[in-house]
C-alpha positions as a Markdown table, in Angstrom:
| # | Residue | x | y | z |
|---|---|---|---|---|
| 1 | Unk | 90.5 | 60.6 | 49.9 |
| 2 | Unk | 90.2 | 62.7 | 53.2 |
| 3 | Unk | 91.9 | 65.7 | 51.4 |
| 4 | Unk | 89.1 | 67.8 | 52.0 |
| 5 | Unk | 87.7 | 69.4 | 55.5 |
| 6 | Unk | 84.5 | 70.6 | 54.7 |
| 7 | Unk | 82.0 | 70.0 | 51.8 |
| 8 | Unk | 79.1 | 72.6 | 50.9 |
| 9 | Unk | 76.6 | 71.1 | 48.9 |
| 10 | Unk | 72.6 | 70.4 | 47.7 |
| 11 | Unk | 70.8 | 67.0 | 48.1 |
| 12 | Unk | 73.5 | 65.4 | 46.1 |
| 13 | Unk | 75.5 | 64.9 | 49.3 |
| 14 | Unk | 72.9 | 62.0 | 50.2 |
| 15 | Unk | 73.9 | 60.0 | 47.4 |
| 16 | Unk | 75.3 | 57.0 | 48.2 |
| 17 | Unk | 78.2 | 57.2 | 45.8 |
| 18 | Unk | 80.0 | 59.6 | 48.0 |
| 19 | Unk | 82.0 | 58.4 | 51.3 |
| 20 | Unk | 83.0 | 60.6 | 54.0 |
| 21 | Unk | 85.9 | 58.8 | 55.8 |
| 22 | Unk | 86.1 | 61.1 | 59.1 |
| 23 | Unk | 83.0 | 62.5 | 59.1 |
| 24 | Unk | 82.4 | 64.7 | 62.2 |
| 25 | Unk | 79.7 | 67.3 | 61.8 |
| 26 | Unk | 76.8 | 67.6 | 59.6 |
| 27 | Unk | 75.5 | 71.4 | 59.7 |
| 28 | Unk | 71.8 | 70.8 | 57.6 |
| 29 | Unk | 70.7 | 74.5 | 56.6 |
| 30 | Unk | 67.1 | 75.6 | 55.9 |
| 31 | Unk | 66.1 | 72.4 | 57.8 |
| 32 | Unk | 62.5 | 72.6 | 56.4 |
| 33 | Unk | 63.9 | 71.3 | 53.0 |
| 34 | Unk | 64.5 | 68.1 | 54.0 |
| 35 | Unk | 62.4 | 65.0 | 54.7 |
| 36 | Unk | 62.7 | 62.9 | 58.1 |
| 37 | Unk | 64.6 | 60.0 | 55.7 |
| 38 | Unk | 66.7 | 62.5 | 54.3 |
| 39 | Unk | 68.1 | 64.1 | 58.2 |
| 40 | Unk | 68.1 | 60.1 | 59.4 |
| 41 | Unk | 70.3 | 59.7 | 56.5 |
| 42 | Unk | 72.9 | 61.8 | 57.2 |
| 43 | Unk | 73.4 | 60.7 | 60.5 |
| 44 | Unk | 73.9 | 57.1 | 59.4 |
| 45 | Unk | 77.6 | 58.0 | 57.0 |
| 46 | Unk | 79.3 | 58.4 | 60.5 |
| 47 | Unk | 79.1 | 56.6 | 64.1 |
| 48 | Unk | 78.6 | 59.4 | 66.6 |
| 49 | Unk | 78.2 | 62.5 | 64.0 |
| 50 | Unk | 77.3 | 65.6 | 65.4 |
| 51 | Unk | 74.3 | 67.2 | 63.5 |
| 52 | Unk | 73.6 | 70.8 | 64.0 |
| 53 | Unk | 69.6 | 71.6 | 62.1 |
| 54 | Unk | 68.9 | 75.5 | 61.5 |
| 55 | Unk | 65.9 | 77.2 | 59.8 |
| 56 | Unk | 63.9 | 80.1 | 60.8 |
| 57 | Unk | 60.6 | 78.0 | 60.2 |
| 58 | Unk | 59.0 | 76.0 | 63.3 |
| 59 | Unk | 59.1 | 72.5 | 62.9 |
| 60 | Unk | 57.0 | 70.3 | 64.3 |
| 61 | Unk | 58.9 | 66.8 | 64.9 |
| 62 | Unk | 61.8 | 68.8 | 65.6 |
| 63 | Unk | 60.4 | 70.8 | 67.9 |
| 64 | Unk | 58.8 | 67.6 | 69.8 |
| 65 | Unk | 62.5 | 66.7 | 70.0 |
| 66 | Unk | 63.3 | 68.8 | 71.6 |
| 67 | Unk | 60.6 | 69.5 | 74.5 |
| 68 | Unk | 61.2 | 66.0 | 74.9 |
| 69 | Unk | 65.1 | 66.6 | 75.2 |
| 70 | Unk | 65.9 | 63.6 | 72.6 |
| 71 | Unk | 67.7 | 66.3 | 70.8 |
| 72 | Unk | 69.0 | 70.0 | 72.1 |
| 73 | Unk | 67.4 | 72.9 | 70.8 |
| 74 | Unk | 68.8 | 76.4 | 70.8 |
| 75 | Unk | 66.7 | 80.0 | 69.8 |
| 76 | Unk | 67.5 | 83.5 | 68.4 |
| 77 | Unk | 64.4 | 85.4 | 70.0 |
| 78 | Unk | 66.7 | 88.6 | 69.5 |
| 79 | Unk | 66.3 | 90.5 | 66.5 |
| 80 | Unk | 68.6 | 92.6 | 65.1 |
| 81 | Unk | 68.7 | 96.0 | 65.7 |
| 82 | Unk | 65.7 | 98.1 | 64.9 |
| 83 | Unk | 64.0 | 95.4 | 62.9 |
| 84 | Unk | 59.9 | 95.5 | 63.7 |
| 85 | Unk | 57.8 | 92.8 | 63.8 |
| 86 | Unk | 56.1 | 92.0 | 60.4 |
| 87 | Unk | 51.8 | 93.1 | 60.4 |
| 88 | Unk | 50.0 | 89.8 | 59.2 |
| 89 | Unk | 46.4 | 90.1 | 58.0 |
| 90 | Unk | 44.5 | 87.3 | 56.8 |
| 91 | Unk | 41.5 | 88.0 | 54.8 |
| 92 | Unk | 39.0 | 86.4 | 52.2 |
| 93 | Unk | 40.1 | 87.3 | 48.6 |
| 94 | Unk | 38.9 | 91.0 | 48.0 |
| 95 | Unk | 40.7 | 93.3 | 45.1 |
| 96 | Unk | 39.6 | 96.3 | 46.2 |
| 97 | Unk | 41.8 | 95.4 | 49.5 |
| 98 | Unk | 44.5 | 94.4 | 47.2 |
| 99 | Unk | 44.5 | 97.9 | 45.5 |
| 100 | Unk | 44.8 | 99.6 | 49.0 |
| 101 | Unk | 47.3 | 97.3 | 50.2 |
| 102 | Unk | 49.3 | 97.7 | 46.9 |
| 103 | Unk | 48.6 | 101.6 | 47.0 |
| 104 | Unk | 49.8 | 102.0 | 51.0 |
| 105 | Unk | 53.2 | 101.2 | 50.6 |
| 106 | Unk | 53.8 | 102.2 | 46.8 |
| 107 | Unk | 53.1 | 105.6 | 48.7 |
| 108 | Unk | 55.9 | 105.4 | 51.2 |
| 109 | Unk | 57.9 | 104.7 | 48.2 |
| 110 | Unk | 58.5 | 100.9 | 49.0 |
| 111 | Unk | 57.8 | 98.3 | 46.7 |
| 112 | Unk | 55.7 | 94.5 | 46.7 |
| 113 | Unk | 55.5 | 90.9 | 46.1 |
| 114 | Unk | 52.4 | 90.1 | 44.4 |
| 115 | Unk | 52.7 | 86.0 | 45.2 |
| 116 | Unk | 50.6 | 84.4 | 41.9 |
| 117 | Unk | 51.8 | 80.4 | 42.2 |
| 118 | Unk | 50.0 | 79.4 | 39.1 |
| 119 | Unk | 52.2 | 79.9 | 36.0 |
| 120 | Unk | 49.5 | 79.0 | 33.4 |
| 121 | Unk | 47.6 | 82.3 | 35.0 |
| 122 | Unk | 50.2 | 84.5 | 36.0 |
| 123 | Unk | 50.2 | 86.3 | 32.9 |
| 124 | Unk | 46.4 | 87.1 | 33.4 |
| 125 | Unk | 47.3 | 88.3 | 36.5 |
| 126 | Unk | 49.5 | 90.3 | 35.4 |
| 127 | Unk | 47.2 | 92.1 | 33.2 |
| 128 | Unk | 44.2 | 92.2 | 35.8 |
| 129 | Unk | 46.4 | 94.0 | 38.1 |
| 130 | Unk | 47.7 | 96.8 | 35.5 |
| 131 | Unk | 43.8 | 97.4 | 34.4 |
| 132 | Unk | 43.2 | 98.0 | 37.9 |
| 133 | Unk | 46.0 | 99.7 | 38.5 |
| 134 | Unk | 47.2 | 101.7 | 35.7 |
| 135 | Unk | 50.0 | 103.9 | 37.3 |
| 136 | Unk | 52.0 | 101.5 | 39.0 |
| 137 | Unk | 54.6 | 99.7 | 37.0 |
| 138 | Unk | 54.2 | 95.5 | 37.6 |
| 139 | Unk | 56.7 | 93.2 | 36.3 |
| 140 | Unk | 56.2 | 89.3 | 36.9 |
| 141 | Unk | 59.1 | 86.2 | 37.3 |
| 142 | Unk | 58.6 | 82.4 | 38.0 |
| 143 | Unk | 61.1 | 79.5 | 37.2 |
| 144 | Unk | 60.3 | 78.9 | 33.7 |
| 145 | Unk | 61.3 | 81.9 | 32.5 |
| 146 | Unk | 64.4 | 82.0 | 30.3 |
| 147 | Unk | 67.3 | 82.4 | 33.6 |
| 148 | Unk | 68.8 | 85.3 | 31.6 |
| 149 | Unk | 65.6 | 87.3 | 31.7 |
| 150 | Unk | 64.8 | 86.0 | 35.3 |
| 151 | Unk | 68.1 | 87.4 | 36.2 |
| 152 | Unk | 67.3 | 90.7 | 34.8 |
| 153 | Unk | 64.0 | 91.0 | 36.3 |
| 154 | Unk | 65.3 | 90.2 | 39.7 |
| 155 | Unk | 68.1 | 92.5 | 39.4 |
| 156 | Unk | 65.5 | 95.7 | 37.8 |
| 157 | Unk | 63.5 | 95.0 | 40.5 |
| 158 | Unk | 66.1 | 95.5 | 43.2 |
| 159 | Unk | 67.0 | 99.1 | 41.1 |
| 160 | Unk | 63.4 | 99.5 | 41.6 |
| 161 | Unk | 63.1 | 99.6 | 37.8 |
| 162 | Unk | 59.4 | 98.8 | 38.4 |
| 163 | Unk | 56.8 | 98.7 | 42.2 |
| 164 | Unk | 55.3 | 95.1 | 42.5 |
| 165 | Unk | 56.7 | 91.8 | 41.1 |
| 166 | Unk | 54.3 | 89.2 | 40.8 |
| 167 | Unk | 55.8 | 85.6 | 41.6 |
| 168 | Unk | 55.8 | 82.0 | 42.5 |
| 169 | Unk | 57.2 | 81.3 | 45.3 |
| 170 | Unk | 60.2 | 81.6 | 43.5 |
| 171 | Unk | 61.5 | 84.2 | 46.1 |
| 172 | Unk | 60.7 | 81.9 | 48.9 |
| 173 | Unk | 64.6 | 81.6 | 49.9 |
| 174 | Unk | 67.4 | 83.9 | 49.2 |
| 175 | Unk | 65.9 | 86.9 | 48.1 |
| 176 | Unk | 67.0 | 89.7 | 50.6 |
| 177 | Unk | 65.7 | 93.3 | 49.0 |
| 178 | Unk | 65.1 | 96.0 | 52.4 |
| 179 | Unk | 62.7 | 98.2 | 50.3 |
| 180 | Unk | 60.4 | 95.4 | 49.5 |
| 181 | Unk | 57.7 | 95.1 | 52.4 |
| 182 | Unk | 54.9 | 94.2 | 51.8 |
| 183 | Unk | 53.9 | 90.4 | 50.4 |
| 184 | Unk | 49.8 | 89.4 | 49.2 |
| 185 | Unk | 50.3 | 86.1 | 49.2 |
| 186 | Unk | 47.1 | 85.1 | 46.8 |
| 187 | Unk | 45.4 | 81.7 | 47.6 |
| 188 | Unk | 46.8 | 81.4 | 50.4 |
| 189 | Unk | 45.1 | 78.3 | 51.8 |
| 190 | Unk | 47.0 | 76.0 | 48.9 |
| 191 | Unk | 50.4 | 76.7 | 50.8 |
| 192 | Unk | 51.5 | 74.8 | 54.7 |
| 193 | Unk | 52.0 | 76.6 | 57.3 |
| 194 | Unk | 55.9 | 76.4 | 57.2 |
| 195 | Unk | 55.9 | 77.8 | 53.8 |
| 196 | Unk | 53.9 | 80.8 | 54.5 |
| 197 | Unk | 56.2 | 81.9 | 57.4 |
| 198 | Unk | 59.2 | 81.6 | 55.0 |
| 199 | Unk | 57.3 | 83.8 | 52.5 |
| 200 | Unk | 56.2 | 86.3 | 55.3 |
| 201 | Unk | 60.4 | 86.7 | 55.6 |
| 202 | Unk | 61.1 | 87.8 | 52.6 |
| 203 | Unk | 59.4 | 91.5 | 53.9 |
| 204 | Unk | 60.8 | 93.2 | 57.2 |
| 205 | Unk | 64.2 | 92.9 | 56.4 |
| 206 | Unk | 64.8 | 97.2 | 56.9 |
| 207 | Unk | 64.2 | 99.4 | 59.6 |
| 208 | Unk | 60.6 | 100.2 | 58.1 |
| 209 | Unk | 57.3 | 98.2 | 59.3 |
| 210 | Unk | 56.6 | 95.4 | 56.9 |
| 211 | Unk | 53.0 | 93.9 | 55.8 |
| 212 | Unk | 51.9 | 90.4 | 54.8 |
| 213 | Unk | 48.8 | 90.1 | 53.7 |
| 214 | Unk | 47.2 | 86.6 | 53.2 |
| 215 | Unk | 44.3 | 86.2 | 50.8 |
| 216 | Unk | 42.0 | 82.8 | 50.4 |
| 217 | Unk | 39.3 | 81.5 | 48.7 |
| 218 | Unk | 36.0 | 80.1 | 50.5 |
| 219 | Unk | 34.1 | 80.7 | 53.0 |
| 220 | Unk | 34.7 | 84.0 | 55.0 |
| 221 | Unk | 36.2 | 83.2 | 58.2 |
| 222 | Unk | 35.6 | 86.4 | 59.5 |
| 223 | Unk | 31.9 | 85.4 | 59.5 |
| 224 | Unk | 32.2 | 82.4 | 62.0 |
């Protein structure tokens, strides 16, 4: 009924039950989460719309787009103040490693993301790491979980209640917690490329120098 200027909302604003009568802008955030039908669709409810993509996660066709000036393309290359660029290692799967990595920054009193994206086997994980590491204090979340006790675990976590949360990937948008920096991402050749860089944000998000460790399975790279 045009009584409305703007509309914030999920997916569901593709559904073709909703009209937008003077549709001017479309402002498509965390561009990553959305499929090339899904973007094409959106610019279809209005001639002429103006569509304004943002994410943090290079994208390939959207990228190409731009090079190729179909579309304009503008870039934050200036982080905020004091921020330090994040340490990526990527190694084949070694617990001993894990332990040290763990061990480093519970040391400088900051906490970690333990990244398990198995449900069935978080549990064991879980319990693997507490054997191995007996005086640090793990907790684990994933989306199954009752949301009242996901809720708490998220929130104990940011009291620092307990050092290393072991998760799915869960915390792969909207989790902003400064003392949290370092991430072990394990299996880390089961996730794309776009994915990984959002998980490596969830750590440098303070003053202090942030880790991301990347852990696969197979063949040592290191060897070749």
């Amino acid at each position: 009924e045009n009584k409305v200027n703007i509309i914030i909302g999920t997916h569901r604003l593709l559904s073709n039950d909703l009209k937008y009568p003077k549709l001017g802008l479309v402002i498509i955030d965390e561009e990553q989460k959305f499929g090339v039908k899904q973007k094409e669709k959106l610019k279809q409810f209005h001639e002429n719309v103006h569509v304004l993509s943002m994410s943090a996660t290079p994208i390939p066709r959207t990228l190409s787009m731009a090079l190729s000036s179909i579309q304009e393309i503008s870039l934050i290359q200036t982080p905020p103040e004091n921020r330090k660029k994040i340490i990526s290692f990527v190694l084949k799967m070694d617990w001993q490693k894990v332990v040290e990595a763990i061990q480093k920054e519970v040391n400088r009193g900051g906490q970690i993301y333990f990244l398990h994206n198995e449900i069935s086997t978080i549990n064991s994980t879980y319990e693997k790491l507490k054997v191995l590491m007996p005086n640090i204090k793990f907790h684990f979340a994933h989306g199954q979980m009752a949301s009242h006790l996901l809720g708490k675990t998220v929130r104990d976590f940011y009291a620092h209640e307990f050092d290393c949360l072991i998760c799915t990937t869960i915390i792969e948008n909207g989790i902003d917690m400064p003392n949290v920096n370092t991430i072990i991402v394990q299996k880390a050749q089961n996730f794309g490329l776009g994915q990984l860089y959002q998980l490596r944000g969830r750590v440098g998000r303070a003053k202090r120098q942030a880790y991301a460790y990347f852990f696969y399975e197979g063949k040592d790279l290191n060897n070749k």
